[in-house]
C-alpha positions in Angstrom: -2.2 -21.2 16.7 -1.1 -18.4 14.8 -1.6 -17.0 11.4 1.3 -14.7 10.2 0.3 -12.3 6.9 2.7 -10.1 5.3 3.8 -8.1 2.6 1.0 -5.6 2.4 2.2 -2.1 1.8 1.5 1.0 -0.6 1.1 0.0 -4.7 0.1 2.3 -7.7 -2.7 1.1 -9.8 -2.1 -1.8 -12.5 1.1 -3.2 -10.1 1.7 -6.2 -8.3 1.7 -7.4 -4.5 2.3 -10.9 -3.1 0.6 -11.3 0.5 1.8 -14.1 2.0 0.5 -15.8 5.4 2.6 -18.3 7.5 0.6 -20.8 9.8 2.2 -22.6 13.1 0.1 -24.9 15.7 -2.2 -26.4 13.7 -1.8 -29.2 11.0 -1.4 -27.1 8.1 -1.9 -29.6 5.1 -5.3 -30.7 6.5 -6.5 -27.5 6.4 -8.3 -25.2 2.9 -7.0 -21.8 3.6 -8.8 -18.8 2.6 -8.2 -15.3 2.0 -11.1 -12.6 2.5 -10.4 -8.8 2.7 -12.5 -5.7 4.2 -12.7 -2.5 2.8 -13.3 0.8 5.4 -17.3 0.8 5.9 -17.8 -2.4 4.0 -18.3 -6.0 4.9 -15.7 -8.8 4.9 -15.9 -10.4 1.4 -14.5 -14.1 0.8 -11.3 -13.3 -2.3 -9.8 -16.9 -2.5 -9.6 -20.8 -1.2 -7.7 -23.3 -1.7 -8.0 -26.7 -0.8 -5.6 -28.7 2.0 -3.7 -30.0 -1.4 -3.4 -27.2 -3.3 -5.7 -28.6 -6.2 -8.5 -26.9 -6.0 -8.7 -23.0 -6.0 -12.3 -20.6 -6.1 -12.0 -17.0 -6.5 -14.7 -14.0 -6.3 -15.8 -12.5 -9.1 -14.6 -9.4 -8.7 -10.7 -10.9 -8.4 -11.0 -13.7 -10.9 -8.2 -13.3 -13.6 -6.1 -10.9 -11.3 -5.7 -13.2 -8.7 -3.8 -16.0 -7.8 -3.7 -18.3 -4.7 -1.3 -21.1 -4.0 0.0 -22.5 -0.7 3.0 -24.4 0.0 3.0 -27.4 2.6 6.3 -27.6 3.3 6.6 -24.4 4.6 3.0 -24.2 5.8 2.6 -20.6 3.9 -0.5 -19.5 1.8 0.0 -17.0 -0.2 -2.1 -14.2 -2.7 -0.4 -12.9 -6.0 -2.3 -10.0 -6.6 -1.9 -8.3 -10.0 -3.4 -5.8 -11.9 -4.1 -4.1 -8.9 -6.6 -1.6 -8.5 -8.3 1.4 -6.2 -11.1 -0.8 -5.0 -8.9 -3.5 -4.2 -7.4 -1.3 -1.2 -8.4 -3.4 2.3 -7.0 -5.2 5.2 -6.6 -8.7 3.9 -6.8 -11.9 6.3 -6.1 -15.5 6.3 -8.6 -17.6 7.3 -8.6 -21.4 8.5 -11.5 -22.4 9.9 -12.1 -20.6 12.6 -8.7 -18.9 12.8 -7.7 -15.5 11.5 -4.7 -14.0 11.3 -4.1 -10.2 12.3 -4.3 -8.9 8.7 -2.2 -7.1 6.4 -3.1 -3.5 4.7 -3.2 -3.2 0.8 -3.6 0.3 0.0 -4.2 0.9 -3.9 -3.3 4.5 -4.8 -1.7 6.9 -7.7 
């Protein structure tokens, strides 16, 4: 099993980032896929799910109208659109299956 994330990197405030994760080994389109993030000093918090389909989507608070997650089965890839960035949203972001993670990706948020 492996989960893949990329396209983390360096953004200035109010930009964009897509993080996408790729998933092999496990049957993808059964699966909700999740993304959480963790801050330095601070817990991991839950950002996004979606459900095996796609239909469904739940986001935190703190991410709700900024956010966006969307998967696509065919190429068994999740992925987080992630506008209006800001400072607090700097973290290592990981996708989450059930009980597998992937290695993370860093988003650092910063004029």
């Amino acid at each position: 099993v492996q989960l893949v994330e990329s396209g983390g990197g360096l953004v200035q405030p109010g930009l964009s980032l897509r993080l996408s994760c790729a998933a092999s080994g496990f049957p993808f389109i059964w699966y909700d896929m999740k993304w959480h993030r963790q801050a330095p000093g601070k817990e991991r918090e839950l950002v996004a799910v979606i459900s095996s389909g796609g239909g469904t989507t739940n986001y935190a608070d703190s991410v709700k109208g900024r956010f966006t997650i969307s998967r696509d089965n065919t190429k068994n890839t999740v992925y987080l659109q992630m506008n209006s960035l800001k400072p607090e949203d700097t973290a290592v972001y990981y996708c989450n299956a059930r009980s597998y993670w992937g290695q993370g990706t860093q988003v650092t948020v910063s004029s």
